[in-house]
C-alpha positions, 0 to 999 in steps of 0.5 A: 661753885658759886658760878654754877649757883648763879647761873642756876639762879638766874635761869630758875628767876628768867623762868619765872619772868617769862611764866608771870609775863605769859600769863598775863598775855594770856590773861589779856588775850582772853579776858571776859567780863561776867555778863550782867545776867547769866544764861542765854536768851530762849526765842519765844520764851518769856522771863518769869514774871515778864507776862504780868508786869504790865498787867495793872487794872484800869485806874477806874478799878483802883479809884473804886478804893482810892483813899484821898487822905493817902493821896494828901501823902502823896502830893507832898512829892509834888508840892516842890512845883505845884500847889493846889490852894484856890487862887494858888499862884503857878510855881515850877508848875502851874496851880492844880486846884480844879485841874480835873476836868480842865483842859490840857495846858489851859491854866492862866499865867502858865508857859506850858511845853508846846508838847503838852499843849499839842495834846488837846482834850481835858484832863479824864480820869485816863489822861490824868493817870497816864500823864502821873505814870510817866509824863514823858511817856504822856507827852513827849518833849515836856518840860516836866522832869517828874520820873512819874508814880508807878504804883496805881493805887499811888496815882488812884489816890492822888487823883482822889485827893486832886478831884476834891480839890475844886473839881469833884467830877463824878467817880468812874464806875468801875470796869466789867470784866468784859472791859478788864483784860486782866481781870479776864485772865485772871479768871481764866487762870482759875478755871479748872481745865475744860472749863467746867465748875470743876464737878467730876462725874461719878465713874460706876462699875458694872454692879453700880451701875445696874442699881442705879434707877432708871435714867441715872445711869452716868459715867463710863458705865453708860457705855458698858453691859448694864448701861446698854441694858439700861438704855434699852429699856428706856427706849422700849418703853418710850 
């Protein structure tokens, strides 16, 4: 008897083994991670929020109400390499007093990257506010290690702070629309369909219509009964 219970027993465990061991086979076989985003790219389609993501103004627009105060705040980010005292001498960076304005890689004492030396030109309001975005993406190949600002009104006041110290070039004006893509779009987005100032012509019934004076017969009753009766009229005695 205790044979039988045995033999039973060792059946029922090597069963179990050879359940647990196939599932994990079939576990490994088929195994796969959740993707990092669920669902499946559509051609043509945009992600929500992707069309307007890289919309940003014209950093003359934000400069129009940059705050140098705030943009004081700001520098503090980059006081670890840079100072802007009158006659500050170069750290990590160069000195930054007067820098608006200047030339590209021009200050005294300074080993620049041949990257941002090969740029040429001076720093503009433009230049300035796509090298404090990304100064990788400005010159690639710099030495500068600075991720970058990407909020515009963070740049905008940091480059009114920039401008008083030592430069105080003139504020740009701030863009038309015919200048502002985005502003354009914007605008256009507001615009009720078919372009109008969003008025909608009365629709008159037939009586309406016949009681209105001569000329203002208008909407779909111009075409109806009384609107002819009307307009015919008016062309006799014209």
């Amino acid at each position: 008897m205790d044979d039988r219970f045995n033999t039973i027993a060792g059946w029922a465990l090597g069963a179990g083994i050879i359940a647990l061991g196939a599932s994990i086979v079939t576990g490994e076989v088929f195994y796969a991670e959740r993707p990092e985003k669920m669902g499946y790219p559509i051609e043509g389609v945009e992600e929500e929020g992707a069309a307007g993501k890289d919309a940003d103004q014209p950093i003359a627009f934000y400069l129009a109400s940059a705050d140098p105060r705030l943009g004081e705040q700001v520098f503090k980010k980059c006081a670890a390499c840079h100072n802007a005292a009158p006659g500050g001498a170069n750290a990590l960076g160069p000195n930054v007093h007067g820098i608006m304005g200047a030339p590209l890689a021009a200050k005294p004492g300074f080993a620049y990257s041949d990257a941002l030396k090969g740029k040429g030109g001076t720093w503009t309001w433009d230049a300035m506010d796509a090298w404090l975005k990304s100064p990788k993406g400005f010159a690639p190949g710099t030495k500068m290690t600075f991720a970058g600002l990407s909020k515009p009104e963070d740049r905008a006041n940091l480059l009114a702070w920039l401008n008083q110290q030592g430069s105080n070039l003139p504020l740009p004006p701030p863009p038309s629309a015919a200048d502002n893509p985005a502003q354009v779009a914007a605008e256009a987005s507001d615009l009720p369909a078919g372009g109008d100032k969003g008025e909608d012509e009365p629709i008159l019934t037939e009586g309406q219509a016949a009681k209105q004076p001569e000329g203002r017969v208008m909407g779909d009753a111009a075409t109806s009964t009384a609107g002819r009766e009307e307009q015919a009229k008016q062309s006799k005695s014209e």
